[in-house]
TINU-449877 format. One line per 3 residues: their letters; for each residue x, y, z of C-alpha. Coordinates in Angstrom, 2 decimals. Example, Ala and Ser with C-alpha at 12.3 -4.5 7.8 and 13.67 -1.06 7.14 Angstrom:
<recs>
AS	12.30/-4.50/7.80 ~ 13.67/-1.06/7.14;
</recs>
This chain:
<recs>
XXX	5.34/86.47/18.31 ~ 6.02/89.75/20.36 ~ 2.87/91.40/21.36;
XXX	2.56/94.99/20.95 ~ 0.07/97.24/22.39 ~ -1.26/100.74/20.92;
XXX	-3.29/103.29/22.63 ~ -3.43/107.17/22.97 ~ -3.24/109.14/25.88;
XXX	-6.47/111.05/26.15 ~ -7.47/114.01/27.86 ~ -9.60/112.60/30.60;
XXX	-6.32/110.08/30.76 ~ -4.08/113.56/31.74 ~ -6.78/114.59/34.00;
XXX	-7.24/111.81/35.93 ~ -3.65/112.25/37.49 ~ -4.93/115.23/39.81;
XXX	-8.82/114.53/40.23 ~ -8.14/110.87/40.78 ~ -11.38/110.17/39.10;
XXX	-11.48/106.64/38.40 ~ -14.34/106.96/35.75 ~ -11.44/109.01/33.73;
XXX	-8.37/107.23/33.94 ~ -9.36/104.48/31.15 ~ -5.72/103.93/30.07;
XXX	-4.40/103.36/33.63 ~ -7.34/100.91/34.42 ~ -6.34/98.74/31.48;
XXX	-3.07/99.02/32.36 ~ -3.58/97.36/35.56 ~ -5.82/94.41/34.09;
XXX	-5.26/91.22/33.64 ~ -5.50/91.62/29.74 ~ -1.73/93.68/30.14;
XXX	0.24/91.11/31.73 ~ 0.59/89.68/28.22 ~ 1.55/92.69/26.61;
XXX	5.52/92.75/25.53 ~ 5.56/96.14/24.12 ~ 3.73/99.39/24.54;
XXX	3.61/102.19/22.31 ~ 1.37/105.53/23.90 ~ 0.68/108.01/21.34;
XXX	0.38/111.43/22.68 ~ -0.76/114.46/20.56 ~ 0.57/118.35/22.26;
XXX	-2.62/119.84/21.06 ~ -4.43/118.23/24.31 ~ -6.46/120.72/26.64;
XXX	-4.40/118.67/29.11 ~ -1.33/118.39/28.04 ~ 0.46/120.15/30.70;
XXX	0.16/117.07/32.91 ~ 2.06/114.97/30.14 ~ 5.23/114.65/32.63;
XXX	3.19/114.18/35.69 ~ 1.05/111.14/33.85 ~ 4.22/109.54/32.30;
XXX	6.00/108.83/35.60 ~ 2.91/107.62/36.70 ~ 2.71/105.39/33.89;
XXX	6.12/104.11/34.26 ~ 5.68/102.92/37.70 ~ 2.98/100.39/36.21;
XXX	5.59/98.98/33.96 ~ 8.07/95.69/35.24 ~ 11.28/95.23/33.45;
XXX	10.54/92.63/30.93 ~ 7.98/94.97/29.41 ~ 9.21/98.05/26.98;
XXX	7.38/101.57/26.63 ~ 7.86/104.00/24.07 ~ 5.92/107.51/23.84;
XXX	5.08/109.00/20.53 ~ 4.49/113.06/20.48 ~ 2.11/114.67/17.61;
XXX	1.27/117.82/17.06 ~ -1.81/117.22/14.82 ~ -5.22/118.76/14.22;
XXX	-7.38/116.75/16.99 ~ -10.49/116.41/14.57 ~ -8.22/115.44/11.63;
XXX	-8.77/111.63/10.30 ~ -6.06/112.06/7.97 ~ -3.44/112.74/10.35;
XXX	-4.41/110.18/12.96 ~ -4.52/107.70/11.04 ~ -0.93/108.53/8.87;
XXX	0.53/108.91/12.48 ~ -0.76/105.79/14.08 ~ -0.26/104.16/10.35;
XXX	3.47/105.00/10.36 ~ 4.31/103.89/14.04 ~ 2.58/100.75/12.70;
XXX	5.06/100.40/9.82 ~ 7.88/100.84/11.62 ~ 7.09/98.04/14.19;
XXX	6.18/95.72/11.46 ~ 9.60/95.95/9.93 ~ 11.36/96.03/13.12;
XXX	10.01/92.60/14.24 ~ 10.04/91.32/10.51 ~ 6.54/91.01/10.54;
XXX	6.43/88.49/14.00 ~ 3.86/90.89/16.03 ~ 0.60/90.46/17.31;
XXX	-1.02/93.92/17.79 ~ -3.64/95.56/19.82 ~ -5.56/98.19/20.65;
XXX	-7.09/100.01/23.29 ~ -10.56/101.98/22.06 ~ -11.48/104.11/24.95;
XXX	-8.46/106.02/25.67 ~ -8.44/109.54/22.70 ~ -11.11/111.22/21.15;
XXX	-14.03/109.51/19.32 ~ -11.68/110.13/16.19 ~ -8.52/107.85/17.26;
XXX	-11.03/105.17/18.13 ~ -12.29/105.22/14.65 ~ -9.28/105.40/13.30;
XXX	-7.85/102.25/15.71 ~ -11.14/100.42/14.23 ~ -10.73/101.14/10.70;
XXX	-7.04/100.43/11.10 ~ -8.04/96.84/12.80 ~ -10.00/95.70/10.46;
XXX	-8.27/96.63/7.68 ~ -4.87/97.18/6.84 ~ -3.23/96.00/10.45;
XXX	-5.78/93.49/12.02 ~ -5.34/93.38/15.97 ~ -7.54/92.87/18.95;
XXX	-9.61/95.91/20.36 ~ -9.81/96.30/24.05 ~ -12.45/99.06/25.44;
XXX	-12.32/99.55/29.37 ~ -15.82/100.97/31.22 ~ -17.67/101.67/33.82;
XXX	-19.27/98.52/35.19 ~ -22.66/99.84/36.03 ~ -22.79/97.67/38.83;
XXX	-19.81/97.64/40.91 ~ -18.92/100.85/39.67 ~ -15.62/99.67/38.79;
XXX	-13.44/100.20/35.57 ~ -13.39/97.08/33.94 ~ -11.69/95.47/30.64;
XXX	-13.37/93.41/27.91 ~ -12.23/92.84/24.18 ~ -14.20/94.44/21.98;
XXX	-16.59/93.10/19.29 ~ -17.19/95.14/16.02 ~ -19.59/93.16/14.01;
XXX	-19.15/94.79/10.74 ~ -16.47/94.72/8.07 ~ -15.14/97.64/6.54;
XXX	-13.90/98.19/2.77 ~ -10.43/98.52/2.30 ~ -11.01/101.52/-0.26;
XXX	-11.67/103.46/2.62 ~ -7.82/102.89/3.54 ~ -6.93/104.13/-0.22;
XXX	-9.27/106.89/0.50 ~ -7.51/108.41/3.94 ~ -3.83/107.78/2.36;
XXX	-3.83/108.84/-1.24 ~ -7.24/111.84/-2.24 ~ -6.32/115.56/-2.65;
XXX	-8.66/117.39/-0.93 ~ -8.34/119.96/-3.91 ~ -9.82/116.88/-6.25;
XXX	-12.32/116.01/-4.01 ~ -13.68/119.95/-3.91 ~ -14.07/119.40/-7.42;
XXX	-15.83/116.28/-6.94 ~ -18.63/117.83/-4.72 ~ -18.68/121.40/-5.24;
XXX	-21.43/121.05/-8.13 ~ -23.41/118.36/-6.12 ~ -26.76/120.60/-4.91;
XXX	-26.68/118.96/-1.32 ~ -23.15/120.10/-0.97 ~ -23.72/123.62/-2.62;
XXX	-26.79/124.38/0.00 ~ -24.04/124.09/2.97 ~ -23.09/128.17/2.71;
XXX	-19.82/128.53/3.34 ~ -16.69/130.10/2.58 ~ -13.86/129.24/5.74;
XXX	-11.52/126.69/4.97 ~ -12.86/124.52/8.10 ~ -15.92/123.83/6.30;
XXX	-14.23/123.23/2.80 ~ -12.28/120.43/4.19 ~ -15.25/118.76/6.36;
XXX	-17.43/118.97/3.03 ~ -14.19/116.84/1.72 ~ -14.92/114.44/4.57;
XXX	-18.44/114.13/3.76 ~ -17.66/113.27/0.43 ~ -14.91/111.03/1.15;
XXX	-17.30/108.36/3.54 ~ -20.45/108.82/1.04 ~ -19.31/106.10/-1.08;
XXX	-18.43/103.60/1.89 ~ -21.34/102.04/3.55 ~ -20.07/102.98/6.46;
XXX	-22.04/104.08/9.64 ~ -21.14/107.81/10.02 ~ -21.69/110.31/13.60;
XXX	-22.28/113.87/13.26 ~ -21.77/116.11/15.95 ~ -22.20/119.94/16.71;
XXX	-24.27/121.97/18.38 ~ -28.46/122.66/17.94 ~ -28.61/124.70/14.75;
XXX	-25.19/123.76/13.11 ~ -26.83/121.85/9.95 ~ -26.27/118.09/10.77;
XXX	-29.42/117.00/8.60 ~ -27.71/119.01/5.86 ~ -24.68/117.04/6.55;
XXX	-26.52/114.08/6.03 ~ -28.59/114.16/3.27 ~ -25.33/115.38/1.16;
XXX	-23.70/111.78/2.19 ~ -26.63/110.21/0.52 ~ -26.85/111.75/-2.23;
XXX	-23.27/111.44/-2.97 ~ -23.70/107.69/-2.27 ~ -24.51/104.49/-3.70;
XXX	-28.26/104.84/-1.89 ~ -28.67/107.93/-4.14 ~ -32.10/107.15/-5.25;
XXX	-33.46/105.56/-2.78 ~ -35.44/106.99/0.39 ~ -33.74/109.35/2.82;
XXX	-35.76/109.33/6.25 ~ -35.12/111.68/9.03 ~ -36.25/110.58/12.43;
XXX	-36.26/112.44/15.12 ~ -35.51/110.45/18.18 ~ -36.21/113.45/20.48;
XXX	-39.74/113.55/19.42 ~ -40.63/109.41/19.84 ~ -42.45/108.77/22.80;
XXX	-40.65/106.07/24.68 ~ -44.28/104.07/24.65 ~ -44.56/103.54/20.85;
XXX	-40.30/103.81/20.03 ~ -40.13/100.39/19.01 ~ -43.34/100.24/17.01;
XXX	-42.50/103.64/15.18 ~ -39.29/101.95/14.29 ~ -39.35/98.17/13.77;
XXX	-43.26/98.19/13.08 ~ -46.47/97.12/14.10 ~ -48.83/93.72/13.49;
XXX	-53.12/94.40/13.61 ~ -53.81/94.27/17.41 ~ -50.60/94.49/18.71;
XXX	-51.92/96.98/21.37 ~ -55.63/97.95/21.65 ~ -57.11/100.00/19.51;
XXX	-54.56/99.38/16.86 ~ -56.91/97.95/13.73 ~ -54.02/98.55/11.21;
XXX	-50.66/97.12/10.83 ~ -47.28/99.32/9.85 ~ -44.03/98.86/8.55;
XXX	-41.86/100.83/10.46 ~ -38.74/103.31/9.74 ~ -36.42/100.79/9.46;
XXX	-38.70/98.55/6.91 ~ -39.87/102.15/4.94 ~ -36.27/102.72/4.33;
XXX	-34.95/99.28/2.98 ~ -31.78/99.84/0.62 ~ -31.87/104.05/1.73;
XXX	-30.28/106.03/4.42 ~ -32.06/106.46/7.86 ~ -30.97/109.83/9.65;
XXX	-31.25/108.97/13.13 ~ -31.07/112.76/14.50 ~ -30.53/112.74/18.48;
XXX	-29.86/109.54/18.92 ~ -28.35/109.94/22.33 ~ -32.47/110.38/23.55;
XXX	-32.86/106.74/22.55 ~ -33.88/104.91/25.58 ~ -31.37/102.00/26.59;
XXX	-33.93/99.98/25.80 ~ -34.64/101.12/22.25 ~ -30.76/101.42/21.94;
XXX	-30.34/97.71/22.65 ~ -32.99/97.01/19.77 ~ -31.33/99.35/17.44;
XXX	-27.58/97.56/17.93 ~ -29.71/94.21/17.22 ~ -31.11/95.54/14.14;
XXX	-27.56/96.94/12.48 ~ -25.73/93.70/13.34 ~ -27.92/91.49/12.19;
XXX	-30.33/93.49/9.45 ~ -33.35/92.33/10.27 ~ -36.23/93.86/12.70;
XXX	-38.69/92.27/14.64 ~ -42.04/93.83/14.78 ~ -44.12/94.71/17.92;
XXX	-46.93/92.29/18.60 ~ -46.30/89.41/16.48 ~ -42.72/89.21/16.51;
XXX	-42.35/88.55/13.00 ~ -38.82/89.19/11.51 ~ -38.32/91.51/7.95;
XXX	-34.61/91.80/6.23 ~ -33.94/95.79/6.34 ~ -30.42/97.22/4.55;
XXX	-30.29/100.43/5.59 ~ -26.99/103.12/6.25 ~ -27.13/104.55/9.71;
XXX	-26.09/108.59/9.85 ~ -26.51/109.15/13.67 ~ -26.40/112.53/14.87;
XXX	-26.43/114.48/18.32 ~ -25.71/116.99/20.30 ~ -24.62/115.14/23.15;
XXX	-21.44/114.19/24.50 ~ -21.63/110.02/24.09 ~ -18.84/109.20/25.29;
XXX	-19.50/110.84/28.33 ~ -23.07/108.94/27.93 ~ -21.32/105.57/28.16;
XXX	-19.50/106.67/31.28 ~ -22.44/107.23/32.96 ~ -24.60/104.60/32.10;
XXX	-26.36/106.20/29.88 ~ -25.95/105.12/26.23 ~ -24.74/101.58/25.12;
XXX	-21.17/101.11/24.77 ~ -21.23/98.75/22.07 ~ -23.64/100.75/20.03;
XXX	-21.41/103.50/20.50 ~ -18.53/102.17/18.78 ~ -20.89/100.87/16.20;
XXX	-21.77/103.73/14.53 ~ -19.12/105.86/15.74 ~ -16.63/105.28/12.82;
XXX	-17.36/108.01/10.59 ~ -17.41/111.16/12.74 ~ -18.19/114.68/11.36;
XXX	-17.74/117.73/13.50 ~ -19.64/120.66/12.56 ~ -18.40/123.66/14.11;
XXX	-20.53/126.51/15.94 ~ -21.11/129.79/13.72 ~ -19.32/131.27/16.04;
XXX	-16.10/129.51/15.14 ~ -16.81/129.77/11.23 ~ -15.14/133.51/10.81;
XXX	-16.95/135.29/7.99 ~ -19.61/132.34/7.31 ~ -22.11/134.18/9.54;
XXX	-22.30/137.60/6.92 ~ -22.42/135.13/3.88 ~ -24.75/132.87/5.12;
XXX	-27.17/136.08/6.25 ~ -26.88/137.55/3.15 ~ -28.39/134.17/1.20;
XXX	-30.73/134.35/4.02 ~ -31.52/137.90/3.27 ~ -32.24/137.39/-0.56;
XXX	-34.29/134.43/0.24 ~ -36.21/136.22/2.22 ~ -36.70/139.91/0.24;
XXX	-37.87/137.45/-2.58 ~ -40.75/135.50/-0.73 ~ -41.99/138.94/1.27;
XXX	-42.26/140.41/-1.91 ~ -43.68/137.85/-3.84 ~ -46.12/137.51/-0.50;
XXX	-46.93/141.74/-0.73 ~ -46.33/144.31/-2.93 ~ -45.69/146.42/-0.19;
XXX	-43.14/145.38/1.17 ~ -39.66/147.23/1.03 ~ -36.80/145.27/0.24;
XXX	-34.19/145.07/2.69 ~ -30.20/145.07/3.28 ~ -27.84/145.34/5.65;
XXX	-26.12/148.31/7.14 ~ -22.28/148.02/7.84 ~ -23.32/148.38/11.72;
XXX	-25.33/145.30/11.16 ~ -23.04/143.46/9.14 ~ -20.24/143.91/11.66;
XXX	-22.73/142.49/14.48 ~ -23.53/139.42/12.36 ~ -19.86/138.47/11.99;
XXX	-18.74/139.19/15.70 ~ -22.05/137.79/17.42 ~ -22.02/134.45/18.86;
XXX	-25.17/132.97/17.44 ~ -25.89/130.42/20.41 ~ -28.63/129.02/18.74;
XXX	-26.40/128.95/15.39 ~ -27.70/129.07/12.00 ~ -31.18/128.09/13.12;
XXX	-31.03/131.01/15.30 ~ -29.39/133.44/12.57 ~ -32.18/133.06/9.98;
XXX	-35.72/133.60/12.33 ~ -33.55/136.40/13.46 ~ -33.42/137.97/10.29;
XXX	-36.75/137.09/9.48 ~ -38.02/139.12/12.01 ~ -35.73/141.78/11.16;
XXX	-37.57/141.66/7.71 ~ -40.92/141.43/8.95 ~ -40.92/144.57/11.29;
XXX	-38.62/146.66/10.16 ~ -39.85/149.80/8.26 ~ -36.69/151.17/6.41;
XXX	-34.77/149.90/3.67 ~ -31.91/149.18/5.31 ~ -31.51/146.96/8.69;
XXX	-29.15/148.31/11.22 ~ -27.05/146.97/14.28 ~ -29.67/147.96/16.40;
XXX	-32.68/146.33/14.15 ~ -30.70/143.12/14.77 ~ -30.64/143.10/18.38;
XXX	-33.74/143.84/18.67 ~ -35.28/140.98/16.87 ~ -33.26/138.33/18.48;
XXX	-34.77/135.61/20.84 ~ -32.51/137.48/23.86 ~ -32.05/140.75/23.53;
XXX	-28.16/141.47/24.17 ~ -27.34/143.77/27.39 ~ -24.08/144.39/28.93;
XXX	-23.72/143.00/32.21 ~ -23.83/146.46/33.76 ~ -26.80/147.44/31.24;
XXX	-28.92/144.68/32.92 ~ -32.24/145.59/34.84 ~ -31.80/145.59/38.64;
XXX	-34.64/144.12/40.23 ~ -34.66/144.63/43.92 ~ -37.69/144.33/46.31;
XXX	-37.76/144.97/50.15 ~ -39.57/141.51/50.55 ~ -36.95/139.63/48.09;
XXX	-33.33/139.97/48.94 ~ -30.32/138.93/47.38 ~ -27.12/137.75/47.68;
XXX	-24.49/139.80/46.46 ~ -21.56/138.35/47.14 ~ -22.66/135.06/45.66;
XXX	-24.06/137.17/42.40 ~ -20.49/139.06/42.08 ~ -18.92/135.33/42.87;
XXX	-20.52/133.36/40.06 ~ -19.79/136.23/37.49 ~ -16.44/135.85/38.75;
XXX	-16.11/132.51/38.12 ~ -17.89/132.92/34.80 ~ -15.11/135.46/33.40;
XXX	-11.93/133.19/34.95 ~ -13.39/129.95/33.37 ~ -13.66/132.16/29.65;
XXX	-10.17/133.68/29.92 ~ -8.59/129.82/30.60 ~ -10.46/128.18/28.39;
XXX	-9.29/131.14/25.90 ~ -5.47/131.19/26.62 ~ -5.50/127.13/27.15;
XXX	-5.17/127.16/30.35 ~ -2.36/129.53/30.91 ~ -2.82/131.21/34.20;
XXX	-0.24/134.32/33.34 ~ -2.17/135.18/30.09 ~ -5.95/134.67/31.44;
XXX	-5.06/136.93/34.57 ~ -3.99/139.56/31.85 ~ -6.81/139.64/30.14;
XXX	-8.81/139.78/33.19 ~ -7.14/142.98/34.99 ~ -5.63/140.89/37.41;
XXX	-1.75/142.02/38.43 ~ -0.80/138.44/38.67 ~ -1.55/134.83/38.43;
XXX	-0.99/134.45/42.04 ~ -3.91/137.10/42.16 ~ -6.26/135.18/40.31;
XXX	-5.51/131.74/41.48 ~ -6.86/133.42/45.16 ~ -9.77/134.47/43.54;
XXX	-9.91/130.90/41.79 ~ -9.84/129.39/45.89 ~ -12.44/132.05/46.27;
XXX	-15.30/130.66/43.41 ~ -14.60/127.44/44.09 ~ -12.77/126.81/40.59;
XXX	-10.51/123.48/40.90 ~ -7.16/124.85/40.21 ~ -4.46/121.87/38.37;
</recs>
C-alpha cells in the first residue's frame, strides 16, 4: 500500500525560510522526523492568497532538498478564500479523489494538522474521520527541550458524516432561507455579503453536535454567534449558559465549573452543581477560553472526552452532555506555540471555526447597525422622559459612522451613540456630536496636544521614528506587502527610499 502524505504550506511555514525561527517552520520539522521516512508520496497544498506567499519559490527548493529519490513531491496551487470551509475542503477533497483512483484505491493516507490556518486543520480532521480516514500528525513545541517535535494525533470524538453532505451539496441561497426568519439570526444586523454567508455557516454546524470556535475581535458579537447555533440546534430547548472564563478566579475555576461537595473548602456549608452539571443536554458558551489556566484546560479536555466531571472535594463523578461553543479573542495557535494553551484541547474544539470580522471590515454594516441602535434608543429615552427630543443622524455623522474604525466594534458603536443621545441638545446628531462622545476623542496626529516641560524632556527622534514605523507597517500590510505600492502611498520616491527608512525603525525587511 503506497503511503501518501497531505499537508498545507502555511504562512509561518513561508516565513520561517528567512527568520529561521524554528517555533515556525512546523512543516519542515516534520519533514525531518522519523514519522517521514515512511512516507512514499507527498502532496503540499499551497493557496496564493498567503500574506507570505512571495517566499513560495524560496521555501520549495528548500523543501526539495529534504526529499531522496525514492520519495515523490507534488505541489498543489489554490487561489481560494483563506476563511472559506467550502473551498478547502472541495480542494483538498478533489486532490484526494484523484489519488484514490490513481492507486486504485491501495493508499494509506495522512495528514499533517499544524501546518495552514485553524481552517485546513479542521477541514484535514473532518476529512479523517469521515469520508478519507488517515492518520493525523501535529508537530510542537516541546516545552521542555524547546525542540519541534512529532506525535500522531488523537481526536477522541467522532464526527457525523452529514456534515460531509453538508460542505459538498447546500446552496447558501437555501440555507438564507432556512435562517433568515430564525430571531437569533435576525438580531445579527447586517447587510454585507461577508456576514450573509458566515450566518450560512452558523446554520450549517447548528445541527451537528459538533464543537464549534468563534473568533474576532472584543465587541464583534461572538455570544450572538452562539446562541443562534443553539437555537438552530437539536439543544433548542434546553439551557444556554454563558461563562465567562475571563471573570473566574483561578482559586474557585474548577468548583465554578465541575462543582462543589459540603465542606470541600472551609466555610463552604452548601454543595453546587457546577456549569457543566447546570447545563446537561444544553450548550455551554465558553467565552475567552484562551484565559483558562493550563490547569483548568487539562480538566476541561477530561470532561469533553469522557462526559463526565468530577467535583471538588469529594471527587464524586456526574455524566454531563453538553455542546462546547468556545470563543476568544486570542490567537491559540500562537497559544500552543508558546506554552500557553493545550494542544490537544486545541484541536478538540477547534473544528467548527467562525470568523467574525471587525466593523471596520463590514462596509455599510456600521450606518445600519447605528441606525437600529438609534431607534432603540429614541424609544427607551422617550418612554424614560417626555422631554426628551428624538434624535437622527446628520449626513456628516452618517459618513463618520461608515468610514470610522470602531476599535472597540459594535460594543463600542452603541455606548457611543448612547451618549450621543443622552447629551446632545438638538434634534439632529452631527459628525462632530459623534466624536465627541466617543471613549477617545479622534485628533490628527498634528492636532495632538504638545506637552513639553523644562524638567521632562523628550526624545524626538525616537517619537518621529516609531510614527515612522507605524505608517510603513499600515501601507505593507495594506498593499500585501508590496514595497513599490506602500512607498507610493507613503510619499516616498522609491522603494529603495523606504526600505532605508525600514533599516532606520528597525522594521525586518524579507
Amino acid at each position: 500500500m503506497k503511503k501518501v502524505l497531505l499537508s498545507w504550506i502555511g504562512n509561518n511555514d513561508l516565513k520561517s525560510v528567512n527568520t529561521g525561527e524554528r517555533s515556525k517552520g512546523m512543516l519542515i520539522a516534520f519533514l525531518n522526523s522519523e514519522y517521514f521516512s515512511d512516507i512514499d508520496e507527498c502532496h503540499l497544498l499551497f493557496n496564493k492568497n498567503t500574506e507570505a506567499a512571495r517566499e513560495k519559490t524560496k521555501y520549495l527548493k528548500h523543501i526539495k532538498d529534504l526529499f531522496s529519490n525514492d520519495k515523490t513531491l507534488v505541489v498543489h496551487e489554490f487561489d481560494l478564500a483563506p476563511d472559506s470551509f467550502r473551498q478547502i475542503y472541495k480542494n483538498a477533497n478533489d486532490i484526494i479523489e484523484k489519488i484514490k483512483a490513481e492507486s486504485h484505491g491501495k493508499v494509506n493516507l495522512f495528514y499533517h494538522l499544524s501546518s495552514g490556518t485553524g481552517q485546513t486543520a479542521a477541514i484535514w480532521t473532518v476529512i479523517s474521520r469521515t469520508k478519507h480516514p488517515g492518520v493525523l500528525y501535529m508537530t510542537y513545541l516541546d516545552g521542555k527541550s524547546k525542540a519541534l517535535k512529532t506525535k500522531i494525533a488523537e481526536i477522541p470524538f467522532d464526527i457525523d458524516e452529514s456534515y460531509i453532505q453538508y460542505l459538498e451539496k447546500n446552496n447558501d441561497l437555501e440555507i438564507f432561507k432556512m435562517w433568515s426568519d430564525i430571531p437569533e439570526y435576525e438580531s445579527i444586523i447586517h447587510k454585507s455579503e461577508t456576514m450573509r454567508l458566515l450566518l450560512n455557516k452558523a446554520f450549517k454546524i447548528a445541527p451537528h453536535d459538533i464543537p464549534a470556535l468563534i473568533l474576532g475581535e472584543t465587541g464583534t458579537g461572538k455570544e450572538l454567534f452562539a446562541r443562534a447555533v443553539h437555537k438552530s440546534s437539536k439543544r433548542a430547548d434546553k439551557p444556554f449558559i454563558t461563562i465567562n472564563c475571563s471573570a473566574i478566579q483561578e482559586t474557585t475555576a474548577n468548583a465554578t465549573l465541575f462543582g462543589w461537595s459540603k465542606g470541600a473548602w472551609t466555610g463552604s456549608v452548601d454543595q453546587g452543581k457546577g456549569y457543566f452539571v447546570e447545563c446537561d443536554g444544553g450548550t455551554l458558551f465558553l467565552d475567552e477560553i484562551g484565559d483558562l489556566s493550563l490547569e483548568t484546560q487539562t480538566k476541561l479536555l477530561r470532561v469533553l472526552q469522557f462526559g463526565e466531571v468530577q467535583r471538588v472535594g469529594d471527587g464524586r463523578t456526574f455524566q454531563s452532555d453538553v455542546r462546547i461553543i468556545a470563543a476568544t479573542n486570542k490567537d491559540l495557535r500562537q497559544m500552543v506555540i508558546d506554552g500557553k494553551f493545550r494542544e490537544d484541547l486545541f484541536y478538540r474544539i477547534n473544528v467548527a471555526v467562525l470568523k467574525i470580522p471587525p466593523l471596520r471590515d463590514r462596509g455599510s454594516d456600521s450606518l445600519i447597525i447605528a441606525e437600529h441602535f438609534l431607534d432603540e434608543i429614541n424609544q427607551k429615552f422617550k418612554i424614560d422622559g417626555e422631554k426628551y427630543i428624538t434624535a437622527a443622524f446628520s449626513n456628516s455623522a452618517k459618513n463618520f459612522i461608515v468610514n470610522y474604525g470602531w476599535p472597540g466594534n459594535i460594543r463600542e458603536l452603541y455606548h457611543t451613540i448612547q451618549r450621543a443621545c443622552i447629551w446632545n441638545e438638538n434634534k439632529l446628531i452631527t459628525e462632530e456630536d459623534i466624536k465627541t462622545h466617543l471613549l477617545e476623542p479622534l485628533h490628527n496626529e498634528c492636532e495632538k496636544k504638545i506637552e513639553l516641560s523644562a524638567g521632562n524632556p523628550v526624545n524626538l527622534e525616537e517619537i518621529v521614528g516609531q510614527l515612522k514605523q507605524k505608517y510603513i507597517v499600515a501601507a505593507l500590510k495594506l498593499t500585501n506587502n508590496n514595497k513599490t505600492e506602500a512607498s507610493k502611498l507613503l510619499g516616498y520616491k522609491s522603494y529603495q527610499t523606504m526600505t532605508n527608512a525600514m533599516k532606520k525603525v528597525g522594521i525586518a525587511i524579507n
